[in-house]
C-alpha positions as CSV (number, residue, x, y, z in Angstrom):
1,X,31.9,-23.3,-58.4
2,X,30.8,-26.3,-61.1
3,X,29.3,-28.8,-59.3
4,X,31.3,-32.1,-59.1
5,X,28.4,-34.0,-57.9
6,X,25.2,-34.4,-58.8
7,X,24.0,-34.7,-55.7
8,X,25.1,-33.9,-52.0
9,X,23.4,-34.8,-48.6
10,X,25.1,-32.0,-46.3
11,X,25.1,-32.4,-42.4
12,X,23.5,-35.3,-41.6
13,X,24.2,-38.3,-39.1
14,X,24.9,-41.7,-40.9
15,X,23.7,-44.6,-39.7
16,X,25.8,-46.5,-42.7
17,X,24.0,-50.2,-42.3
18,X,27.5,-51.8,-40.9
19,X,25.8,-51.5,-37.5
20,X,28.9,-49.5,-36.4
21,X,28.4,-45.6,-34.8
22,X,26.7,-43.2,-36.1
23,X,29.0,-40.2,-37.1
24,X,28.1,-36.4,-38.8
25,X,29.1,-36.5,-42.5
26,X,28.5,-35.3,-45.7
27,X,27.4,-37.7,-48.7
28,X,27.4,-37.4,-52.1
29,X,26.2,-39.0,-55.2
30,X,27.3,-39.4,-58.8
31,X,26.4,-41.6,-61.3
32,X,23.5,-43.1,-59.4
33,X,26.4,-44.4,-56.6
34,X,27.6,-43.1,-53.5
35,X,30.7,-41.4,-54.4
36,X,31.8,-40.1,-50.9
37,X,31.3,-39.9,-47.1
38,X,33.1,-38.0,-45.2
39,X,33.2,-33.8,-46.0
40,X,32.4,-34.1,-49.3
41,X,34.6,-31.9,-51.5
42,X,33.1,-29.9,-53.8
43,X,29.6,-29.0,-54.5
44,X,26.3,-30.9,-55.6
45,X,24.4,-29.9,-58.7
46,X,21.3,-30.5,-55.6
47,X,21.8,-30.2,-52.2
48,X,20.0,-31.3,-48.9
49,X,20.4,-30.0,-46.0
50,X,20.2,-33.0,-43.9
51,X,20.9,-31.5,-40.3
52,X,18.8,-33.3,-37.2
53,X,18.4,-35.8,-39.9
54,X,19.5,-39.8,-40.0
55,X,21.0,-40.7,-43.5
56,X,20.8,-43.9,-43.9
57,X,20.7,-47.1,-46.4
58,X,17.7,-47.9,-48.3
59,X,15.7,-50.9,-46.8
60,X,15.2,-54.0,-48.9
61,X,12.2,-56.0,-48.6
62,X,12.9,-60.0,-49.2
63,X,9.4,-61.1,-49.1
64,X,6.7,-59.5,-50.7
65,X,4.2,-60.5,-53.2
66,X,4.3,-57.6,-55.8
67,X,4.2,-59.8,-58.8
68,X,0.7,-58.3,-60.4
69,X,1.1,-55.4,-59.3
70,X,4.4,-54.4,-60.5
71,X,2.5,-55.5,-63.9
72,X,-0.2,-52.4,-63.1
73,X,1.4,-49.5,-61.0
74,X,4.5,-47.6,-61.1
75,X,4.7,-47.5,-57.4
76,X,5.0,-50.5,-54.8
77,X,2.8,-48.8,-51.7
78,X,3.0,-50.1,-48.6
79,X,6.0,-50.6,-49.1
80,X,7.5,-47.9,-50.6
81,X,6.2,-45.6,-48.2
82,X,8.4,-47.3,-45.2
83,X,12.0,-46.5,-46.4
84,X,12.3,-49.6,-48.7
85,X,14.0,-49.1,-52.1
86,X,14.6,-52.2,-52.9
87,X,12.1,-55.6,-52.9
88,X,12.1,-59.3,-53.7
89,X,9.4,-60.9,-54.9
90,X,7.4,-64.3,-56.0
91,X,7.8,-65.7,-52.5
92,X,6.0,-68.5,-50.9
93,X,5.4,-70.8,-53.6
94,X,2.7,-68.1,-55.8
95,X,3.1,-66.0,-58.7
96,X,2.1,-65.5,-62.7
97,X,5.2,-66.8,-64.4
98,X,5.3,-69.4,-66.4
99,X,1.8,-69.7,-67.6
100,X,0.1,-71.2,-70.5
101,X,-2.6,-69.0,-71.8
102,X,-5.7,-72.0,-71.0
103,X,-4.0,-72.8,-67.5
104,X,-4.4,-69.3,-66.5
105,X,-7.6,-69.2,-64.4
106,X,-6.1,-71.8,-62.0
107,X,-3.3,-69.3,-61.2
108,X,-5.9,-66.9,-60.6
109,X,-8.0,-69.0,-58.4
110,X,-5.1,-69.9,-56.5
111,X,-4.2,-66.1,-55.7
112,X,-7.5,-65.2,-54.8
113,X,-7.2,-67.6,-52.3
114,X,-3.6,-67.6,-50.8
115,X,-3.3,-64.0,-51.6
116,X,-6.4,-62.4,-50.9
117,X,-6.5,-60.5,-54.2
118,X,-9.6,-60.0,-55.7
119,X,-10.3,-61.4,-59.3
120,X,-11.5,-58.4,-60.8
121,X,-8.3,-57.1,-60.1
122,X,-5.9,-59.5,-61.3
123,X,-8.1,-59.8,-64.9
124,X,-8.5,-56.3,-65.3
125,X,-4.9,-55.4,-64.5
126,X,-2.3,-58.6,-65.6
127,X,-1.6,-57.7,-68.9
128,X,-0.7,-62.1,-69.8
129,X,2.5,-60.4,-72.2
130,X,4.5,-63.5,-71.3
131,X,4.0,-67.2,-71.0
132,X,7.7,-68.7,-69.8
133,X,9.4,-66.9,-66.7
134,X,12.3,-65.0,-68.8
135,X,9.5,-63.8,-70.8
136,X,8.1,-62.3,-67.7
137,X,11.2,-61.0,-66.8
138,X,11.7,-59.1,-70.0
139,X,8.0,-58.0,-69.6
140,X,9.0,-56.4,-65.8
141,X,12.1,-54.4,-67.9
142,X,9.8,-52.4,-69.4
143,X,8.5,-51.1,-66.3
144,X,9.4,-48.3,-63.9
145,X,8.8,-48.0,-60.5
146,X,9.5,-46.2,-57.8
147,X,11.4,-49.1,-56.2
148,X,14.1,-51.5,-57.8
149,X,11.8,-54.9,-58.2
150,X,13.2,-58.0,-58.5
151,X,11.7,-61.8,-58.6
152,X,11.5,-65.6,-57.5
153,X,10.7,-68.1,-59.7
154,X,7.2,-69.6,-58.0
155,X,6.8,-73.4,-57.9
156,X,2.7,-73.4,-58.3
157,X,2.9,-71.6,-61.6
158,X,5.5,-73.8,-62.4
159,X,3.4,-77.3,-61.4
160,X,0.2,-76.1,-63.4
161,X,2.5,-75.3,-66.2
162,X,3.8,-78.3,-66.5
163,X,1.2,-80.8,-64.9
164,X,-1.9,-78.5,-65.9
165,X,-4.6,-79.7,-63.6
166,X,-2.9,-82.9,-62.2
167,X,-0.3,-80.1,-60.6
168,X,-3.4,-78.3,-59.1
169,X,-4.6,-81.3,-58.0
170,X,-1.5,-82.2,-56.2
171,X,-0.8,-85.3,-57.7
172,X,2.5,-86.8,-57.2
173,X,5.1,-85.8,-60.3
174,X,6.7,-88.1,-62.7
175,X,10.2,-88.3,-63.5
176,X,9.7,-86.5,-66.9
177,X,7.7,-83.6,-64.8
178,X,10.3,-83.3,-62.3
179,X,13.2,-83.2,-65.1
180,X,10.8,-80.4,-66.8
181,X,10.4,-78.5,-63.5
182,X,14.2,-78.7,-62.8
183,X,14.6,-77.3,-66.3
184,X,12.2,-74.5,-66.0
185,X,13.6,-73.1,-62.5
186,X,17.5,-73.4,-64.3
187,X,16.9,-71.4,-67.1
188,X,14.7,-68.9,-64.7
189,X,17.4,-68.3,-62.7
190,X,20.3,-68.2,-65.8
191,X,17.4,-65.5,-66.8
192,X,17.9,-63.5,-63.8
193,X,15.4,-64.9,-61.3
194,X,16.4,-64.6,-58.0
195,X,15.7,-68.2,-56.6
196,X,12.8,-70.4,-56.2
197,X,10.1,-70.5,-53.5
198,X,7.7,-72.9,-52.3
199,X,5.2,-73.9,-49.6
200,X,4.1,-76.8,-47.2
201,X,1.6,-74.3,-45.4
202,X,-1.6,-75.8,-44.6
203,X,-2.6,-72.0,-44.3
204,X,-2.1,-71.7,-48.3
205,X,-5.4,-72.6,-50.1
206,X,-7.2,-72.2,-53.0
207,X,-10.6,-70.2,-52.8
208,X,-12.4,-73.3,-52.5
209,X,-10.2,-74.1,-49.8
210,X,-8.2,-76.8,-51.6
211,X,-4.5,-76.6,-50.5
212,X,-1.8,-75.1,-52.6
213,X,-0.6,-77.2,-55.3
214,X,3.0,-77.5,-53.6
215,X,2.2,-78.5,-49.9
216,X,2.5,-82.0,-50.6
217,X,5.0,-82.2,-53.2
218,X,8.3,-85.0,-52.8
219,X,11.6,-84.8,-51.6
220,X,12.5,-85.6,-55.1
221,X,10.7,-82.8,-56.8
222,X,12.5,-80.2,-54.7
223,X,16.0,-81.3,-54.4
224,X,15.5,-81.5,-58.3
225,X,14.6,-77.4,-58.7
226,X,17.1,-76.5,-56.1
227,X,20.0,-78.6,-57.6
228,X,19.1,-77.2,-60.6
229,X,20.2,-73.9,-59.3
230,X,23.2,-75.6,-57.5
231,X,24.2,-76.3,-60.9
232,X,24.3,-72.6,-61.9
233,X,25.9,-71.7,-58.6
234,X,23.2,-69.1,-57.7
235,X,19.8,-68.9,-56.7
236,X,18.3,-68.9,-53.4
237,X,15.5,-71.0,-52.0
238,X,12.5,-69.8,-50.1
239,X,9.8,-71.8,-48.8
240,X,6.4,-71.2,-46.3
241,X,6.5,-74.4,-43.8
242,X,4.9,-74.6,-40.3
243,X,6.9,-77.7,-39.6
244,X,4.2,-79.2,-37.8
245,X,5.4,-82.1,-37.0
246,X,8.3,-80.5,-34.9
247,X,9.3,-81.7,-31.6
248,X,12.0,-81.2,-29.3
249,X,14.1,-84.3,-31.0
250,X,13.7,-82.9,-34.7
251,X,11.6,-82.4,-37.5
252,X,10.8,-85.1,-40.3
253,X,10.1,-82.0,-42.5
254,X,13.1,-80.0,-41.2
255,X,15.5,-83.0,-42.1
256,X,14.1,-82.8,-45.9
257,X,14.6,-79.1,-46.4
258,X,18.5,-79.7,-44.5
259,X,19.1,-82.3,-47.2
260,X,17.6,-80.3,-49.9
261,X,20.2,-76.9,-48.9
262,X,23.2,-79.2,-48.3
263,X,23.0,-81.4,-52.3
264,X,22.2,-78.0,-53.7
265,X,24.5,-75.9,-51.7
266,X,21.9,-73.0,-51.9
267,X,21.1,-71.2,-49.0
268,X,17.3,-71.6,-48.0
269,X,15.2,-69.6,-45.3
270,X,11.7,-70.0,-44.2
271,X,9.2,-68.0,-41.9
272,X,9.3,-68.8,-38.4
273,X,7.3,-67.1,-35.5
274,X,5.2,-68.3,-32.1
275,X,2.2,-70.3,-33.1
276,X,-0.4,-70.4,-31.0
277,X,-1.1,-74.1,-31.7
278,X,2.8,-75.1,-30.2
279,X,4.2,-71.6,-28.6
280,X,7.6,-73.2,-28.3
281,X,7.7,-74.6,-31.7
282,X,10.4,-71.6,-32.8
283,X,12.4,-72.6,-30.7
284,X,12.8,-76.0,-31.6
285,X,12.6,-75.1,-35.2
286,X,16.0,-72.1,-34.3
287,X,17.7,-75.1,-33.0
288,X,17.6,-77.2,-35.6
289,X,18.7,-74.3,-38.1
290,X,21.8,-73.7,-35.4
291,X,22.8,-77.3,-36.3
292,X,21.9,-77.4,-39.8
293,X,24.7,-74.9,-40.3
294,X,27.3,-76.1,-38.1
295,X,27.0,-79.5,-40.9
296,X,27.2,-77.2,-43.4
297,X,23.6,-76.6,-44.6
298,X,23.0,-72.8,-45.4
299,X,19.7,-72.5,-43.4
300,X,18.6,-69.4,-41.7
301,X,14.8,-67.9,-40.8
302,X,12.6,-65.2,-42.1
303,X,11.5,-63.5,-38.8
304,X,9.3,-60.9,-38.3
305,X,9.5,-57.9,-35.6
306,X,5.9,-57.9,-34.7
307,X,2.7,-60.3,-34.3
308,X,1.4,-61.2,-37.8
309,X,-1.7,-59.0,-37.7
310,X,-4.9,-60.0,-39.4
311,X,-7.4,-57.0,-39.5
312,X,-10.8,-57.2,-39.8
313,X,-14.1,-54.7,-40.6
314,X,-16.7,-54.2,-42.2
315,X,-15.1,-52.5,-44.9
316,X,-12.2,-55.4,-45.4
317,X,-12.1,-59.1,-46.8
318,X,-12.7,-60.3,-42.9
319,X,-15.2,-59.5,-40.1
320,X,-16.4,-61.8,-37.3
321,X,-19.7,-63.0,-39.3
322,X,-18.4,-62.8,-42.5
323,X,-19.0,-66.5,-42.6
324,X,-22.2,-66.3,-41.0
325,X,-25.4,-67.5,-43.5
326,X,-27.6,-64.3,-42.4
327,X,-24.2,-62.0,-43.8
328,X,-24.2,-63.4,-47.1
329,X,-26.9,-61.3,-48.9
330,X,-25.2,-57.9,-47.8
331,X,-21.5,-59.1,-48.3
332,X,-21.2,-57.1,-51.3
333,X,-22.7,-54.3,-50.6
334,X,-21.3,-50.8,-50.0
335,X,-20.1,-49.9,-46.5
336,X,-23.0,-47.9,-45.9
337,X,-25.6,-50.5,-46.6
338,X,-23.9,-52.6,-44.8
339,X,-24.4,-50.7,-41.7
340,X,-28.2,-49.6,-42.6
341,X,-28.7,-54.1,-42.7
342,X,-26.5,-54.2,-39.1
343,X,-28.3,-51.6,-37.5
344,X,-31.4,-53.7,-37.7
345,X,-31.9,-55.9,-34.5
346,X,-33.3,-58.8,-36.3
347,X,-30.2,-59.0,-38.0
348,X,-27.9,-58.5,-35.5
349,X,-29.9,-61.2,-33.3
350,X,-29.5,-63.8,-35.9
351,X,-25.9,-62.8,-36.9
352,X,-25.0,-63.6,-32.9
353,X,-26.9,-66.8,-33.0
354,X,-25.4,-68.1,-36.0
355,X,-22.1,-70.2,-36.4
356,X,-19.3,-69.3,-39.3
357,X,-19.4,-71.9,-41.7
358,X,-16.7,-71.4,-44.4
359,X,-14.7,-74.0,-46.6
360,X,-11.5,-72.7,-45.7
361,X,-10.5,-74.2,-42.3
362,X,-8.1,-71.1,-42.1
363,X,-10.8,-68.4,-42.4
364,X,-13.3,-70.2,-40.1
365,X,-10.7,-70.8,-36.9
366,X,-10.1,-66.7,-37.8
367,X,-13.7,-66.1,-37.3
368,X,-14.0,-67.7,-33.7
369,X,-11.0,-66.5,-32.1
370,X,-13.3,-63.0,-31.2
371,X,-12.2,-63.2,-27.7
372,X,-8.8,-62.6,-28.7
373,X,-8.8,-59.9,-30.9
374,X,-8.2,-56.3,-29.8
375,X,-9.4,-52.9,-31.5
376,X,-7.0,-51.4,-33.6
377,X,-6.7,-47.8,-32.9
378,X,-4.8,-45.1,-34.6
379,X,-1.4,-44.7,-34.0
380,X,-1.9,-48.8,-33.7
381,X,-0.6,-50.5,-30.9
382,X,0.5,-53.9,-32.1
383,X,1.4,-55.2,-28.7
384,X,-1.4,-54.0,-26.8
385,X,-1.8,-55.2,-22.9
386,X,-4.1,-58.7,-22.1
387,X,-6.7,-56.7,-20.7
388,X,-7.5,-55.1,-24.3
389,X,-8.5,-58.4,-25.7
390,X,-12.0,-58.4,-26.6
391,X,-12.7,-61.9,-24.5
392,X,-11.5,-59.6,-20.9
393,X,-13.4,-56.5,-22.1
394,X,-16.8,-58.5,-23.0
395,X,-16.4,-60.3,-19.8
396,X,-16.1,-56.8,-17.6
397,X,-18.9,-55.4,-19.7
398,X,-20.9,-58.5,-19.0
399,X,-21.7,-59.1,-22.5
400,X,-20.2,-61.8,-25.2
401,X,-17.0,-60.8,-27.2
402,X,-19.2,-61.4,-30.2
403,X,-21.4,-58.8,-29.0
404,X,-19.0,-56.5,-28.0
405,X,-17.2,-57.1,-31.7
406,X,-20.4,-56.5,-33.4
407,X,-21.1,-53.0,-31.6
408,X,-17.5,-52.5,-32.0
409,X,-17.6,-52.9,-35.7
410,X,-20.3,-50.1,-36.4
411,X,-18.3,-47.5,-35.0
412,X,-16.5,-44.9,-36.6
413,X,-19.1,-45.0,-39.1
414,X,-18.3,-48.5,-39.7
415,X,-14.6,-47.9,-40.6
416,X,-13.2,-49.4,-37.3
417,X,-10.6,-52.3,-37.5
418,X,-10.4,-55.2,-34.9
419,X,-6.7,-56.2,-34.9
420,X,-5.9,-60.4,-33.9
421,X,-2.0,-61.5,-33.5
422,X,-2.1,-64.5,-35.4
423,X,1.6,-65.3,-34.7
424,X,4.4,-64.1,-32.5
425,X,1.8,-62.8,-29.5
426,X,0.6,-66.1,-27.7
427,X,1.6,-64.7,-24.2
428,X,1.0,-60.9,-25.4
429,X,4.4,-60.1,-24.9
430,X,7.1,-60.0,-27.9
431,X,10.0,-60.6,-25.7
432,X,11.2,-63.5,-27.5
433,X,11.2,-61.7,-31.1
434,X,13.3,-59.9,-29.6
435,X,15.7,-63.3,-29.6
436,X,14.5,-64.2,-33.2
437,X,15.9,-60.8,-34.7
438,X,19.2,-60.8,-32.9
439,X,19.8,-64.3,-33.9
440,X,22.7,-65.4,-36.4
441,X,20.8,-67.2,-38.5
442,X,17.7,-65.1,-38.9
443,X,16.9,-62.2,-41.6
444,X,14.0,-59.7,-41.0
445,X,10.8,-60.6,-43.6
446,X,7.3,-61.7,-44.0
447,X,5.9,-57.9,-44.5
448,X,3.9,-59.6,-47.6
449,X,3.9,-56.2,-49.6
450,X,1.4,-56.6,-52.8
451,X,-0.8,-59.8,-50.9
452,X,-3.6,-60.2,-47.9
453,X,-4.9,-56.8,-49.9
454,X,-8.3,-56.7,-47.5
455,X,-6.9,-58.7,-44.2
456,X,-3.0,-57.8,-43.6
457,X,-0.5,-54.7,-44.1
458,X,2.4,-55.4,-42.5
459,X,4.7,-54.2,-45.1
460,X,5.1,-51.3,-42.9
461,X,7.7,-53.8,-40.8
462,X,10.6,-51.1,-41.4
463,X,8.9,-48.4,-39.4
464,X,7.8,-50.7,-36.6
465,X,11.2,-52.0,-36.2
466,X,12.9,-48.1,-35.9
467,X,9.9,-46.8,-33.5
468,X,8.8,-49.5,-31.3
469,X,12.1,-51.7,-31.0
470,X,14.5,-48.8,-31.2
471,X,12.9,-45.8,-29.0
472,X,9.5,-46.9,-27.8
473,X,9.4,-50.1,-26.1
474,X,8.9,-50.3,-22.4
475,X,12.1,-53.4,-21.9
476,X,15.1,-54.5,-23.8
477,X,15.6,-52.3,-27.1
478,X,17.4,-52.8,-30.3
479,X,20.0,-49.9,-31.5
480,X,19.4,-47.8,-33.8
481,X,22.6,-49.1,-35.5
482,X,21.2,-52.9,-35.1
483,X,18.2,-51.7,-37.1
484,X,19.0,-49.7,-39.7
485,X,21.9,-53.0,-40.6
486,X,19.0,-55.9,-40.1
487,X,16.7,-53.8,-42.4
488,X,19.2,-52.9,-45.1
489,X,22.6,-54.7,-44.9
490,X,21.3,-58.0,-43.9
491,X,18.7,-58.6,-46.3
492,X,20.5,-57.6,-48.9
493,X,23.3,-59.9,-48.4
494,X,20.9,-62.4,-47.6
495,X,19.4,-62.5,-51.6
496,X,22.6,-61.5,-52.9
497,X,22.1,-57.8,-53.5
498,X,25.8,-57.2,-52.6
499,X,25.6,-53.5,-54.4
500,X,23.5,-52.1,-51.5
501,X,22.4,-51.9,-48.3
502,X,25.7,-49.7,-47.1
503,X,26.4,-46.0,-47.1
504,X,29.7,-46.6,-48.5
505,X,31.6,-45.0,-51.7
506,X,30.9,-47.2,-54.5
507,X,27.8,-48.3,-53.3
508,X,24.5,-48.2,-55.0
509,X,22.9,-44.7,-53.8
510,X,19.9,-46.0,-52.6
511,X,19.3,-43.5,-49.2
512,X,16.8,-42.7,-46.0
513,X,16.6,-39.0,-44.6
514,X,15.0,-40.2,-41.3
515,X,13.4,-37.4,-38.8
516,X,14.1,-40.4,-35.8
517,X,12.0,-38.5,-33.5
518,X,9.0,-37.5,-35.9
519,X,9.2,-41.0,-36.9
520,X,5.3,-42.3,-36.5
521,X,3.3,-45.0,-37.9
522,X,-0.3,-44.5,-38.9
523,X,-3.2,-46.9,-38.8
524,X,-3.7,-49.1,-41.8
525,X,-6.6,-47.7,-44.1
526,X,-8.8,-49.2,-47.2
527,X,-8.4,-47.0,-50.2
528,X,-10.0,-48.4,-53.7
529,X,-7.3,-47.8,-55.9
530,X,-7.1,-50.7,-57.5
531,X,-7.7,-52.4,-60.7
532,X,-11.7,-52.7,-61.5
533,X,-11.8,-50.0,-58.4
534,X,-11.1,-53.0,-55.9
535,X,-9.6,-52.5,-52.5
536,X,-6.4,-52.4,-50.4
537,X,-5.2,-51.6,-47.3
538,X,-2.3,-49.1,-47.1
539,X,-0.3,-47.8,-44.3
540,X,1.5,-44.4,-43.8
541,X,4.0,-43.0,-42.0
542,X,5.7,-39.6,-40.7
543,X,9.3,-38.8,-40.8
544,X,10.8,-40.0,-43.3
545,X,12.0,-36.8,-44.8
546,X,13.8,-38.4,-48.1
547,X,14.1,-41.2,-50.0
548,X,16.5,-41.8,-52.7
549,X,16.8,-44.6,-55.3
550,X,19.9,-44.2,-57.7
551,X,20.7,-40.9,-56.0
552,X,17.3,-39.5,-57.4
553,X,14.7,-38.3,-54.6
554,X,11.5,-40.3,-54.9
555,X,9.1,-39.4,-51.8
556,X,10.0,-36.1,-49.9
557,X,8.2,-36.1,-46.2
558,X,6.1,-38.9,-47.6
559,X,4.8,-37.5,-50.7
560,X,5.6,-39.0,-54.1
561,X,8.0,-36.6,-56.6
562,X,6.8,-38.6,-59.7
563,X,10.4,-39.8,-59.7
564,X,10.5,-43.3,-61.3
565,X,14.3,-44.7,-61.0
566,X,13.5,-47.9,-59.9
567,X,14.1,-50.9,-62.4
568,X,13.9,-54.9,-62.4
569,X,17.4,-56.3,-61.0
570,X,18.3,-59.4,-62.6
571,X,19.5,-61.7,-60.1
572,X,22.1,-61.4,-57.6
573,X,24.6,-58.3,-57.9
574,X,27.8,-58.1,-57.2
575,X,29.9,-55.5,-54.8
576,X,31.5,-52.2,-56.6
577,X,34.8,-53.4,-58.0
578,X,35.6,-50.3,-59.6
579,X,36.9,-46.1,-58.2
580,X,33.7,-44.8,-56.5
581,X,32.4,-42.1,-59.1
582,X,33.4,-38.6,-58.3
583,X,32.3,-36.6,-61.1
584,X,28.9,-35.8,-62.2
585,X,27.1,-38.0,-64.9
586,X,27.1,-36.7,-68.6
């Protein structure tokens, strides 16, 4: 029989993103689309057996930070190794495009910072074949991946381009560099930028410790970029924003970014989790978003389905003394002279006698919160019970919890991880993510795929979200329906990616074969892999037996094919208009 299709996924239970049942069918693929569901008639030119197997719609990624590396690699790990076919980055305010050639170390010592990615890395692997952002875009067309890519148009790059070291320096804009800025963000978008990001996080520093170039930047400055994409009636705006000045009775900082949505008419979203500073602060926060759309304002929140984990070892950019004077003259060396210098007791005394001292007021709170960290073990548990934390252990152990950290950090031959929540697990319980993912005005995101390269790896979000929320947790679940549609359908419709996130004839064929009860998520690991031989933390995971981008198999049961079908996408895309594609391509 000639095949009609060039591909056909036989037997399988879809889980089709719409959040509806899942039911047994057949799919198959032409042209790089889904061209039927249902008992496919006809036969595949490949065909996979897909029984005891969920089929379901590629995951897209709305937050991630893969803007060097998509400039250096053909594959977007962790992230690609979680069921996500499709990402979005240039979030939070950071990325390489525009650039002048001179005002390129500022960019770089602004990522090092905010992004934890080393130096060596980004001037050994950015290849600087672009100055504006369409020039970047056109650079990013040349490359294939094993992911479609798209970007956000960042605002620092965008300051330091126009304001050069004033922009750095945070120093209020002029009219004629707020009409430039404006400018530049239009014709990024008319380009095929997907929006344009932003932060007011006092988290976001420099190296040095100085604070982003953006955090203080005026009302005027940012109704200017967003209007500009108002104008082009596309675009979406992003921004990282504590809002700590929220209270029950509102949010001077909330009201700005309500005015700035409603004159531009673009939707906006923002990260919001439990902060231990103000644990009912999300709540607030959620209630102001609940009105800001009843008036009109398109506002909804970035929400993540787990505590914002910062790791730390030997062996990674943190560790409890890293900031300690006595660490400083081993910091850089290998991990096994490390441990040779900690296993001497005249260091460890004066390590547990000295006080972190760092310039970044982020990374020295980090390093005295010890008594809340827990160790991370492997699978990781990433709501692990209060008696785990490092402060209750030490304290039944009769010993400090820097003490206990210290021996706890030379074991596994110095390769173990301590794990601290630094959002979403104040009470250690996640029961009100639980309300934060099934809300109306909230999109799964934060994984930051591509940043925090020595210090966080939650880009593995998609997996966590199937095994803990769906079949695993002890309490209130999410379906596996509810998932599978927050994780594809919803953040695809949520950046405009209207051609995906469905298994529906017509729509892109970008596909999961999930083995739902081999599904398992592996502790994060360092691997040196990058540019200059620089490290990153990566994350596996069992069970996902297929996944396809344009109907072509990338990773079978984890493994790469050396398939490349991913490609940038240029802005928002539009739904299928045409006959779904039933005959094979030529």
């Amino acid at each position: 029989m000639t095949a009609r299709h060039d591909l056909v996924i036989r037997g399988g239970t879809v889980v089709d993103g719409s959040g509806g049942a899942p039911f047994a069918a057949d799919v198959a693929v032409a042209g790089g689309r889904i061209a039927a569901v249902g008992s496919a008639a006809g036969a595949g030119a490949e065909e996979i057996d897909a029984k005891g197997l969920l089929v379901t719609p590629g995951f897209v990624d709305i937050h991630t930070h893969y803007d060097g590396q998509i400039t250096w690699s053909d594959t977007l790990s962790p992230s690609c190794d979680h069921g996500v076919t499709s990402v979005l980055m240039g979030n939070c305010g950071v990325g390489f495009a525009p650039c002048r050639p001179d005002r390129r170390a500022m960019l770089l010592e602004l990522m090092e910072g905010v992004e934890d990615i080393p130096r060596v890395v980004m001037e050994e692997g950015i290849p600087w074949n672009w100055e504006s952002f369409p020039q970047y875009l056109d650079a990013l067309e040349q490359r294939r991946c094993d992911v479609d890519f798209g970007a956000m148009v960042a605002h620092a790059p965008i300051r330091i381009h126009v304001m050069g070291r004033r922009g750095a320096e945070r120093e209020p804009a002029t009219a004629k560099d707020v009409a430039e800025m404006a400018r530049i963000v239009g014709e990024s978008v008319a380009a095929g930028g997907f929006g344009f990001s932003t932060t007011r996080s006092l988290n976001n520093r420099s190296r040095d410790g100085s604070l982003a170039p953006t955090v203080t930047a005026g009302e005027d400055e940012l109704r200017a970029m967003a209007c500009a994409m108002g104008a082009l009636g596309k675009g979406v705006i992003e921004l990282n924003n504590q809002f700590l000045d929220a209270t029950p009775e509102g949010s001077p900082e909330f009201d700005m970014m309500r005015r700035i949505a409603k004159a531009s008419g673009r939707p906006l979203s923002f990260s919001l989790n439990q902060q231990v500073a103000d644990p009912n602060r999300w709540r607030y926060v959620l209630s102001f978003i609940e009105a800001a759309n009843r008036d009109g304002a398109p506002i909804r929140a970035q929400v993540a389905c787990r505590p914002v984990g910062v790791l730390l070892g030997l062996d990674l950019s943190l560790n409890p003394f890293v900031s300690c004077p006595s660490f400083l003259p081993i910091a850089d060396l290998p991990l096994a002279g490390k441990l040779r210098a900690l296993r001497d007791p005249s260091l460890k005394a004066r390590l547990l006698a000295e006080k972190p001292q760092d310039p970044n007021p982020f990374t020295l709170d980090l390093t005295r919160r010890v008594a809340d960290m827990f160790e991370l073990g492997d699978p990781p548990d990433y709501a692990p019970p209060a008696d785990a934390m490092l402060g209750n252990r030490a304290r039944r152990l009769g010993v400090t919890p820097r003490e206990l950290a210290y021996e706890l950090l030379l074991e596994r031959d110095g390769c173990a991880i301590l794990y601290y929540p630094a959002t979403n697990y104040v009470n250690q319980n996640l029961d009100h993510v639980l309300v934060l993912l099934r809300h109306p005005h909230s999109v799964i995101g934060v994984g930051d795929g591509g940043a925090h390269l020595g210090m966080i790896c939650d880009a593995s979000l998609p997996t966590h979200l199937l095994t803990y929320w769906t079949r695993d947790r002890k309490g209130e679940r999410l379906s596996v329906p509810e998932a599978i549609k927050t994780l594809a359908h919803d953040t695809a419709r949520a950046i405009g990616l209207n051609d995906r996130g469905l298994v529906k004839p017509g729509f892109k064929a970008d596909l999961n074969l999930i083995d739902y009860e081999r599904l398992k998520l592996h502790a994060p690991h360092p691997v040196y892999d990058l540019p200059g031989g620089a490290r990153r933390l990566i994350q596996r995971a069992d069970g996902y037996a297929a996944t396809l981008v344009s109907g072509i198999v990338t990773y079978r049961h984890g493994q790469s094919t050396g398939a490349r079908p991913g490609r940038l996408v240029r802005g928002p895309q539009a739904p299928y208009c045409g006959r779904a594609p039933s005959s094979r391509r030529r």
